[in-house]
N, C-alpha and C positions, 0 to 999 in steps of 0.2 A: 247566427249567420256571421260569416268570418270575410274581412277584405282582406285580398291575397294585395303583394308589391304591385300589380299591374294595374287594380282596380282601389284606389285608396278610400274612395270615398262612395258609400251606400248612400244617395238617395233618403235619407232619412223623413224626408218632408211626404216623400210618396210612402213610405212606409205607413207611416201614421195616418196620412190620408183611408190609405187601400186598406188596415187595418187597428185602428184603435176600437174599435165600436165591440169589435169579440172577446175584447178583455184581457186575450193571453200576454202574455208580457216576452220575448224576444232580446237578443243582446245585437243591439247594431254598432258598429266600430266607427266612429268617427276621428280624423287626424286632432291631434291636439291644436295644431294652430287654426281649424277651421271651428271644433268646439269651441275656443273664445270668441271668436268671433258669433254663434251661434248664440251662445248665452249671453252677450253680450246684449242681446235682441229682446230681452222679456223684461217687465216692467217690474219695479219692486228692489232694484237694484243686486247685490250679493246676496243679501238673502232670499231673494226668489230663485237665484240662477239653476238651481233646480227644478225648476218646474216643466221646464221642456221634457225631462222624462218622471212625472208624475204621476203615480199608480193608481189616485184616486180614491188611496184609503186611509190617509193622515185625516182626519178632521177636526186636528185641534185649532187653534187662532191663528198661528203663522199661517197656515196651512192654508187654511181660510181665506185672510187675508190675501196671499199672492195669487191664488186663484179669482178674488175678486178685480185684483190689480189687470189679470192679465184674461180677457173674456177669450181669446185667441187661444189658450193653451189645453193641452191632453183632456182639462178636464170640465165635469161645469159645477157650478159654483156651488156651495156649500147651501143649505144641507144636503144630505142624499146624493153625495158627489159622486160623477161615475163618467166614462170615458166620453169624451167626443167623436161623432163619426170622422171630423177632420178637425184637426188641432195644431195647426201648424201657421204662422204669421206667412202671408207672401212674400217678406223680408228674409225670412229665415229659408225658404225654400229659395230666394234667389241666393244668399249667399253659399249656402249647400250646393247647388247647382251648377256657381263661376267654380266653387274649389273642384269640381269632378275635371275641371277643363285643364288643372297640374300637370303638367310633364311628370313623366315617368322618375326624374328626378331630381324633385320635390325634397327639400329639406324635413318634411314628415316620415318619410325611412329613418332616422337619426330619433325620431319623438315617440313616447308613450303614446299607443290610441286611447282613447278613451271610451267608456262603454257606455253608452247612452240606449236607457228602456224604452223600449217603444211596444205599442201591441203588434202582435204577431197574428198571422194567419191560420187559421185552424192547421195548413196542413204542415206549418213549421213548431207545433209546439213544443214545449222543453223534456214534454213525455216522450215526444218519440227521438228527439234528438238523444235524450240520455238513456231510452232501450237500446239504440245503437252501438251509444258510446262504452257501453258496459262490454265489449267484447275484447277491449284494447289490454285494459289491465290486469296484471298476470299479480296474485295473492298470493303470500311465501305459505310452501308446503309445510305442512303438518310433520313435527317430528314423532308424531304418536303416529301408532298405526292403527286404521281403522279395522276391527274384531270384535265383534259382538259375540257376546259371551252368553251363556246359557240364562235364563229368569232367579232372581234368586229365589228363596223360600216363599216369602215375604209378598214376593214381585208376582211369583204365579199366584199366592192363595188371593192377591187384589184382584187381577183378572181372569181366576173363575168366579168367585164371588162381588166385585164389584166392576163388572167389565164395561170398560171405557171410561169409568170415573177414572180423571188424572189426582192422583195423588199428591200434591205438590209443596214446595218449597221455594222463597223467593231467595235468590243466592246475591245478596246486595253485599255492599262492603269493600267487594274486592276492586271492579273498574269504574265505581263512583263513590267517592267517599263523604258518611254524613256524619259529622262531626259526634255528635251525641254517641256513636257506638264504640269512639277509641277513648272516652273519658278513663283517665285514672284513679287508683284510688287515692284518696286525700292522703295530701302529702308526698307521693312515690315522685319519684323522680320524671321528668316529662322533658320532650324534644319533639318539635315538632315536626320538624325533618323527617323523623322517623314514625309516625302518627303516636307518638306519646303526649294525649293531651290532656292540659289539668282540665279540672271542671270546669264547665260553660263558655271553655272555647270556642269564639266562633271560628267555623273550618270550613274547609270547600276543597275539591279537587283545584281549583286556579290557586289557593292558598298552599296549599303540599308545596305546587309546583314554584312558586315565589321560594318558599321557604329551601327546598331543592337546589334552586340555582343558585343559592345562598354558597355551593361547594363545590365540590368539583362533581363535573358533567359524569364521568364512568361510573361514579358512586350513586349517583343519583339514577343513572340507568340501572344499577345495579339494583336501589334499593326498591325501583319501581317495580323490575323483574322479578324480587322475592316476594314482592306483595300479590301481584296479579298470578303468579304461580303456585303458592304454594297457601295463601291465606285459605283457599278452599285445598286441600291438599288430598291427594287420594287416599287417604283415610277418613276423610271425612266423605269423601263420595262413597266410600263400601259402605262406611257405616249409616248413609242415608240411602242405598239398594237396599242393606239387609234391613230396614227399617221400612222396607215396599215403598219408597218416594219411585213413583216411574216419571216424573214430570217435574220440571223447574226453569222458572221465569228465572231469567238469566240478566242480570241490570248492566246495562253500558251508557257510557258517554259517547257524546258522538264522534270526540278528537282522536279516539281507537280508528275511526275508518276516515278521517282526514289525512288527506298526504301532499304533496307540493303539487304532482300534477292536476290537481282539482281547479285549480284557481290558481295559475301560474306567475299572475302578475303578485300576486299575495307575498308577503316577507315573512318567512318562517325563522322565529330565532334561532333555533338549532333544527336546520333539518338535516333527515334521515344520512350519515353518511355511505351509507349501503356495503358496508365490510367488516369484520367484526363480529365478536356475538352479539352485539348490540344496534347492527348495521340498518334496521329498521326504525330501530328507537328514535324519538327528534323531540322538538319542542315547537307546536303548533303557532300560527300568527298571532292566535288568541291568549300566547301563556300555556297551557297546558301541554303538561309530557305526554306525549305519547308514544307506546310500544306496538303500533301497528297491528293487525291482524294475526299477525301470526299466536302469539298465545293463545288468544280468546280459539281460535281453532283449534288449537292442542285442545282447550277443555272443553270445546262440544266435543268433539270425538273420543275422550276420554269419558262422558257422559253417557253418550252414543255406546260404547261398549259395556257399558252397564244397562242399558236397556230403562236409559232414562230420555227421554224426549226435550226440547229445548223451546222453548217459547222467550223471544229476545224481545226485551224491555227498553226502549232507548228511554232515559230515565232523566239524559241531561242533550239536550237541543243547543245550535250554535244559537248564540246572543243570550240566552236563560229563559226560560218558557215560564217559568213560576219565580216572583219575589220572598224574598227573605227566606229563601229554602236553602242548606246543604245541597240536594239532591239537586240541584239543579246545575252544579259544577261550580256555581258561583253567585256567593248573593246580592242579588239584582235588585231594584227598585222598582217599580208597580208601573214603570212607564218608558216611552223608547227612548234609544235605542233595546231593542229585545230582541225573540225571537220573532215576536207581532206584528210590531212595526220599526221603522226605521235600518237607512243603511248599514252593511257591516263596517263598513269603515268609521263610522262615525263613536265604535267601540261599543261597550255596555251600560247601561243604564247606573249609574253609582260609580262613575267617574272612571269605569276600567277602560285604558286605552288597549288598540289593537294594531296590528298591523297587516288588517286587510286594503287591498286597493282600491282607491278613489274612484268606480269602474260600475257606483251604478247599481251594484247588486245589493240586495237587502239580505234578512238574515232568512226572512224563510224561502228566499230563494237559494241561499245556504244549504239550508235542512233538506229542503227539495234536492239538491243536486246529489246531497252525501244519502239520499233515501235510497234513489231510483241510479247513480251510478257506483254506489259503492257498497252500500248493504245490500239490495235486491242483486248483483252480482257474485257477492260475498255466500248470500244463502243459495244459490246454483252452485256456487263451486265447493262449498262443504256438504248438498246432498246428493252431489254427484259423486262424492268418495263415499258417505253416509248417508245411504235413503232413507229419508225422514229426519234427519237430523232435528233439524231446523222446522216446526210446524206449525209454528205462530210468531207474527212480528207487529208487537206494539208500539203505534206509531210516536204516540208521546203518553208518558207518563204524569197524570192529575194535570191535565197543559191547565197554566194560569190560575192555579191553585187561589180559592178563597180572593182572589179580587178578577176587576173588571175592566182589566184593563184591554183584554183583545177581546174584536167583535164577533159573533157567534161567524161571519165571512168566513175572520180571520182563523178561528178554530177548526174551521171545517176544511178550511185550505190544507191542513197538517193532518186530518184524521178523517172525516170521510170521503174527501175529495183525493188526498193523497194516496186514500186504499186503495183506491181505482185505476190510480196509476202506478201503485206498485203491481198489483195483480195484472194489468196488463204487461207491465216489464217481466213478470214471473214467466209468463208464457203459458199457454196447454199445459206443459207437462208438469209443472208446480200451482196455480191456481189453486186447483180444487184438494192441495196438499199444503200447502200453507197458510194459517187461516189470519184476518186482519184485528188486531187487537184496537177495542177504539174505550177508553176512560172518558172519564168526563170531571169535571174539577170547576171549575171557571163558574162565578156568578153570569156571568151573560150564556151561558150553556147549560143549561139546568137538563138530569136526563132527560124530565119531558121533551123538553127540543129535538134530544136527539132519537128517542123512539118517534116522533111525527116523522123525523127526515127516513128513519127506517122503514115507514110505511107508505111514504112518500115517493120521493126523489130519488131513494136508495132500496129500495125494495127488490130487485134482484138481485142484491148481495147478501142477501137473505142466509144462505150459505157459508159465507166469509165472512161477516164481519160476526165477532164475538162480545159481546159487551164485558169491561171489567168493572169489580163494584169492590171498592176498598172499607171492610166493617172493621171498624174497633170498638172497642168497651174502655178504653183505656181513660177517656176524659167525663162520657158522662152512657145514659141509655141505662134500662133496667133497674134504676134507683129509685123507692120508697122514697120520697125526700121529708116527707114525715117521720116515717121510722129509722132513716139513715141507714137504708139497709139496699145490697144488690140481689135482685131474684135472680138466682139459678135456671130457673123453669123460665125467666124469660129470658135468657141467652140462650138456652136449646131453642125455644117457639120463634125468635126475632125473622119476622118475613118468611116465616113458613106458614103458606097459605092455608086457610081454614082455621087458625087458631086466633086466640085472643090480640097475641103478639103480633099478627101481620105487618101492622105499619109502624112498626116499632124504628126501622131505622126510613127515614124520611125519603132521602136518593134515592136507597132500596125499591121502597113501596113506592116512589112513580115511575119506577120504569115497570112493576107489576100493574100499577092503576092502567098503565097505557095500552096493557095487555099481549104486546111485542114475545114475552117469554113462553108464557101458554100458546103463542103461535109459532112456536116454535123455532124463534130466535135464540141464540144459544148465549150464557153470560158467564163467568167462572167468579172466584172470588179472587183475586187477586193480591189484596192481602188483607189478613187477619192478626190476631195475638191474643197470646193467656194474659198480656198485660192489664192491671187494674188499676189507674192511679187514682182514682176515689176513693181503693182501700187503704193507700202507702201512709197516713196520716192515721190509719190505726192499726199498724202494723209496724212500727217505728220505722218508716218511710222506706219500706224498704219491701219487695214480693215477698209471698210466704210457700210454700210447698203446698200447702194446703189449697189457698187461693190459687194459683199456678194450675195445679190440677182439675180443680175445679171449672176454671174457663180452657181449658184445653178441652177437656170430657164436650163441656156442653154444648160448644160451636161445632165441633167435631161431629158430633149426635144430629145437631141439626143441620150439616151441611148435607150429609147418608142421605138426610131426611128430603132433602132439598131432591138431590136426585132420581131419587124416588119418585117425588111428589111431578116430577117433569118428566118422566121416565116416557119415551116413547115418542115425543111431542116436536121434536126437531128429525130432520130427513134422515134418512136408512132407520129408523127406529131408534135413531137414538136420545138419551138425555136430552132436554134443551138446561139443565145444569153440567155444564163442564168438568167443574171439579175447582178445588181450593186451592189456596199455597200462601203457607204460613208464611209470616213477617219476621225473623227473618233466618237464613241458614245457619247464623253463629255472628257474639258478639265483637270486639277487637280491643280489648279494655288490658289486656294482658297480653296482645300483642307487639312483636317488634319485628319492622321487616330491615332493619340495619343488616349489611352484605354480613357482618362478620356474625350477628345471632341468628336471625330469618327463622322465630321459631317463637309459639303461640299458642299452639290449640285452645278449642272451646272446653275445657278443665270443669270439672267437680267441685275442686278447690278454690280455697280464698274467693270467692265471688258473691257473698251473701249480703256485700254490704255494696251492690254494684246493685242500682237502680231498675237496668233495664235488665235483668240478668234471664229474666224470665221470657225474652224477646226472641232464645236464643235454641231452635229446634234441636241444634246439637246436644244442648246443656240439658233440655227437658227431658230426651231421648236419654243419656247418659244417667240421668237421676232419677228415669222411671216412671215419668209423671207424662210423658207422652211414651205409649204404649202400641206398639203394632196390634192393626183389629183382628188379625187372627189371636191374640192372645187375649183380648177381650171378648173371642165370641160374639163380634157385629157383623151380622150377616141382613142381608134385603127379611130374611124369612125370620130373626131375634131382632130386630133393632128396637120394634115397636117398647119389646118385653124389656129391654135395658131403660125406658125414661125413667119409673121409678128410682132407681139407683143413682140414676144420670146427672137427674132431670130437679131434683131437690134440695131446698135450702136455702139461706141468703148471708151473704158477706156482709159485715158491718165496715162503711162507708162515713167520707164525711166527717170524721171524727174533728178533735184540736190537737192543734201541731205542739203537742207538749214532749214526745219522742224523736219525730222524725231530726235527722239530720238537717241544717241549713241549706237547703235548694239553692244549685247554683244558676246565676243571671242565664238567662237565654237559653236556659237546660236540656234535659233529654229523657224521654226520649221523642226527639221533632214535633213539636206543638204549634199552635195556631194564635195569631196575631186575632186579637179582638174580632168576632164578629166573623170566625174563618168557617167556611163551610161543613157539613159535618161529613164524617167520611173517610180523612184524608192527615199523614203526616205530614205535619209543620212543626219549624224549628222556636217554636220559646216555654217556657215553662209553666206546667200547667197550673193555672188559679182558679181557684173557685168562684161560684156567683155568690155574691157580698149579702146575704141574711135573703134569702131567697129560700120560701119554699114552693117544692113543686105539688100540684094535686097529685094525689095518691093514688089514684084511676085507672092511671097510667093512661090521662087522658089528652090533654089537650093545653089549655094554656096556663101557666104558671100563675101564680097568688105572688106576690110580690111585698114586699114590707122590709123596707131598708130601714135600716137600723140608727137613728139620730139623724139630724139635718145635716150635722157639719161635715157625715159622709155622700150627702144627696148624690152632690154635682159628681163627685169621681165615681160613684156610683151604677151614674143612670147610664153611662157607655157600656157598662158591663151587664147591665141586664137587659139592656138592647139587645146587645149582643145574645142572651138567654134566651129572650122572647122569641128575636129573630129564629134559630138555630129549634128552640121549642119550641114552634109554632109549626117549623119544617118536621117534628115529630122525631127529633135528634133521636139517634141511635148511637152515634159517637161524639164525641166531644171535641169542640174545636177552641178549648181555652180561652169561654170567655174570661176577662179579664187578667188575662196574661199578663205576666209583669208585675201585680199586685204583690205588694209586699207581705211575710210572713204577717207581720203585726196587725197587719191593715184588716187582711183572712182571719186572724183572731177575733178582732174587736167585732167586726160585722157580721160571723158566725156564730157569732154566742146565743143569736137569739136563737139557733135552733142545738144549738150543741146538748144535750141534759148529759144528768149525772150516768146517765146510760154507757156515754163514749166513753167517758174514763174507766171504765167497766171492761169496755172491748177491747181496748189502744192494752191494758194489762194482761188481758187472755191473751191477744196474738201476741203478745211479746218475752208472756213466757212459752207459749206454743213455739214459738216461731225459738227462742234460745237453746227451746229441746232441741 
């Protein structure tokens, strides 16, 4: 609600009277010289002065505290805080009430208003204000043109033989960048300007963007331009049609659909000058460059004409939705300001200043505005040049990754609560075409939670919302820890109902325990990998061809399998499995997007001593080891008949770091901070649990026997960490004990290391020199 010149001063007092008790939250405009005067009025001094527009969902001790101070305000008092039907002092509503009595000219036409939160009335809320407002802004056309081209080979044998499994591929890299995938090799020359980075660089898209302004502004448009263009290049989109990819998660940040007029009072460093080829380009309040919409629509439509579908991944949220990640644009600290709680203005958690306005707003009312007035616009106007374009939009990506810092409210406000109101902005004729991507990540969010709220409170979106489930092998799952060895058969079996393996990955098997899937709630894989880093340690730290294929074959076998096993069980008959999408499209380890090179591809070459190199569907695709299934002969009516083949064998795992390479600090590929959920990429490098065996059962809780007292104490965090994560029935590996030194892994390994590994660390390493 907006005060025009005539009317300066809202009533604030009646606002919050007539509406706190509903929750919604409302922007009412108050003159600045009457807000001092206004907050001048609440107890607790400066540091309460906030509290007049108070949301009632901080509940740390300040927080606390001035809501104790002040029994009068928005909220009531800790714990369990939550609005007042009226919350306003009689002070404060008289002095709001003499300033409505100003003359028309008022010294407040000259001043900043200021935005003060107040709850809002159902029938003003910010959903329908920003379905409206989404009509105004006009998105730069498409310089592709949209032409959908015939199925390829590949593309048709998928959809006679596996119709409606989406095929897929996660296309990260290009508009959010994680540090781990531009690592160089040791020694080469590096620039960070340009994503040349040595090892164990910490990176973030806000860091490019630092490093960016470091030069001149054209150049740095420039080099933004060659990356977002060309890193995925039409050659790599043919060569993932003719490889039958029909589907791929598409990853963005959110500073791609920020632009000035979103939040006007805001100070953009460089915004858009609108002339030029680069006339869209700016540099957002928050630091980060941005190239505006117009690209990322070149490459849906260039998608689109390959008969590839789009599923949009917002992967990085204003303020940081997940600590100490790359992928979240920038890394954060486990507390507000975020995208959870606290204002934007007050910047980001780990000291990063902003230059949003003092005006009231928070960050997830941020993400709220840039969902529902700029994306949810954005996908109307790319499938109304491309129908279907656009058929899935994930609202956040793992939000709150491995800690706990936002309340299961707070998560739900951005992923099931937000679905709701994007689907409403979508309208009739996109709803039942777009479908709601919802993850889950966050210790206060466990899937259990969020299948009750599907059965629940959300039960007619039954339909739309899709669950995403992020499996790797990469840290731990499917290991003998007796024999140091990975079972094959149980990567195929892992949460394929009916077999031994079922609950093999933890997250997995409760959203099966909850039974949501079988009812025909629909979930995809969202991301996966042939990566092994249990075996890199005996394989001189590095993939092998062999292993590579082997977890490609076998997750692959059991995803067919997954759809199968759901085959009919979701509405029109179809799958309640959706379909996969590798982790990730191609790595960046050999790229340069500098204006004068802009040229990289995912190579054959030189890349065997490049960590994650097996991460990389191009590279796989290109070396043979990921195979289109017509050429393998996997059909619904063979798949059975392919496990033998498949389905057999075990990797030696585990071994002593007598070969590998020295592991760089805070390394790659994105690992997890002690005690991290399992599931999910995070940024530090992976460690083993310190003389830890696990039962061989492949059952339940770990045998424990640490090795000498003098390692007890550093120890017992790490196999906390184990227990915890083992106990959830890991399938993936969240690094406990991350950080652990080389040596430290040596000495407290040994009790399980035998003369076995040095046996296997010399096979794959002359296997692997073949």
């Amino acid at each position: 609600m907006m005060v025009g010149p005539g009317r300066r001063v809202v009533l604030a007092a009646a606002a919050v009277a007539a509406a706190s008790a509903r929750g919604a939250t409302a922007q009412v405009q108050v003159p600045s010289n009457v807000e001092g005067q206004v907050t001048s009025l609440w107890e607790g001094g400066s540091g309460c002065s906030w509290i007049y527009k108070d949301n009632c969902q901080n509940t740390d001790e300040f927080a606390c505290r001035c809501r104790e101070l002040n029994p009068n305000g928005p909220c009531t008092p800790c714990p369990n805080s939550k609005p007042r039907e009226a919350a306003v002092p009689d002070a404060v509503q008289t002095t709001v009430a003499a300033a409505a009595q100003l003359p028309a000219a008022a010294p407040t036409t000259q001043q900043p208003a200021a935005t003060i939160a107040v709850p809002a009335a159902a029938e003003s809320t910010a959903t329908a204000g920003a379905c409206s407002a989404d009509q105004t802004f006009q998105f730069p056309s498409p310089t592709i043109s949209a032409s959908r081209g015939p199925l390829t080979t590949e593309q048709t044998w998928m959809k006679e033989n596996w119709p409606g499994y989406h095929n897929g591929v996660s296309l990260g890299g290009a508009y959010v960048i994680e540090d781990w995938m531009f690592y160089r090799h040791p020694g080469a020359q590096t620039n960070d300007a340009t994503l040349q980075l040595a090892q164990g660089t910490t990176f973030d898209n806000l860091r490019w963007s630092e490093e960016m302004l470091k030069g001149d502004l054209e150049t740095a448009y420039a080099t933004l331009e060659c990356h977002i263009t060309k890193f995925y290049d039409d050659a790599a989109l043919d060569e993932l049609a003719d490889f039958g990819i029909n589907s791929v998660r598409l990853v963005v940040g959110y500073w791609i659909f920020d632009d000035p007029t979103l939040y006007p009072g805001d100070t953009w460093i460089h915004a858009p000058s609108g002339s030029g080829p680069h006339g869209n380009y700016g540099v957002n309040p928050d630091g980060f460059f941005t190239s505006g919409t117009g690209p990322l629509t070149d490459l849906v439509i260039k998608l689109w004409n390959r008969n590839i579908n789009v599923l949009l991944d917002m992967h990085a949220l204003p303020g940081c939705s997940s600590p100490h990640q790359s992928y979240a644009g920038v890394h954060c600290e486990p507390h507000a300001p975020n995208t959870w709680n606290g204002q934007a203005h007050d910047g980001i958690s780990g000291g990063h200043k902003v230059r949003r306005a003092d005006d009231g707003k928070t960050w997830t009312d941020v993400a709220k505005k840039i969902a529902l007035e700029r994306v949810v616009p954005w996908i109307k106007f790319v499938n109304k040049m491309a129908p279907g374009a656009i058929m899935g939009y994930e609202l956040v990506n793992e939000p709150d990754i491995a800690s706990s810092d936002a309340t299961l409210q707070e998560v739900r406000a951005l992923t099931v609560d937000l679905g709701k109101d994007v689907l409403a902005c979508l309208g009739e004729e996109l709803k039942d075409e777009v479908f709601i991507g919802i993850g889950t990540a966050s210790k206060n969010v466990p899937s259990t939670k969020v299948a009750q709220d599907y059965t629940t409170s959300y039960s007619e979106y039954k339909d739309s919302y899709v669950s995403d489930i992020h499996h790797y092998f990469y840290w731990a799952g499917c290991v003998d820890y007796g024999a140091k060895t990975f079972s094959v058969q149980c990567a195929c079996e892992a949460n394929l109902p009916g077999t031994a393996q079922e609950n093999e990955d933890a997250d997995w098997s409760n959203w099966m325990k909850s039974g949501v899937f079988e009812q025909g709630w629909r979930f995809y894989i969202g991301e996966w990998s042939a990566g092994l880093g249990t075996a890199h340690k005996c394989q001189g730290g590095v993939p092998t061809t062999s292993q590579a294929t082997s977890l490609w074959q076998a997750q692959k076998w059991g995803y067919l399998n997954q759809y199968m096993h759901y085959g009919g069980k979701a509405s029109n008959q179809q799958s309640a499995f959706f379909g996969d999408y590798y982790w990730n499209g191609r790595m960046g380890y050999n790229w340069n997007p500098s204006p004068s090179v802009c040229a990289g591809p995912s190579s054959t070459e030189h890349y065997t001593d490049f960590k994650s190199w097996d991460w990389s569907l191009l590279r796989l695709i290109k070396l043979g080891i990921a195979k289109p299934l017509s050429k393998m002969g996997w059909t619904p009516a063979t798949i059975a008949s392919k496990k033998a083949s498949t389905c057999t064998g075990t990797i030696p795992v585990l071994c002593e770091q007598t070969q590998a390479p020295q592991a760089p600090p805070g390394g790659q590929p994105g690992m997890a901070p002690p005690g991290g959920q399992p599931g999910m990429r995070l940024d530090e490098e992976f460690g083993h649990p310190l003389s830890v065996e696990m039962a061989p059962d492949g059952g339940d809780n770990p045998r424990l026997a640490i090795a000498g007292a003098a390692a007890a104490i550093c120890a017992a965090a790490i196999v906390a960490s184990l227990l915890a994560a083992r106990a959830m029935g890991v399938g993936h590996w969240q690094s406990a004990g991350a950080g652990a030194s080389d040596e430290a892994e040596r000495q407290l390994l040994a009790a399980t290391s035998g003369s076995a590994a040095a046996e296997h660390q010399e096979a794959n390493k002359e296997a692997f020199e073949a």
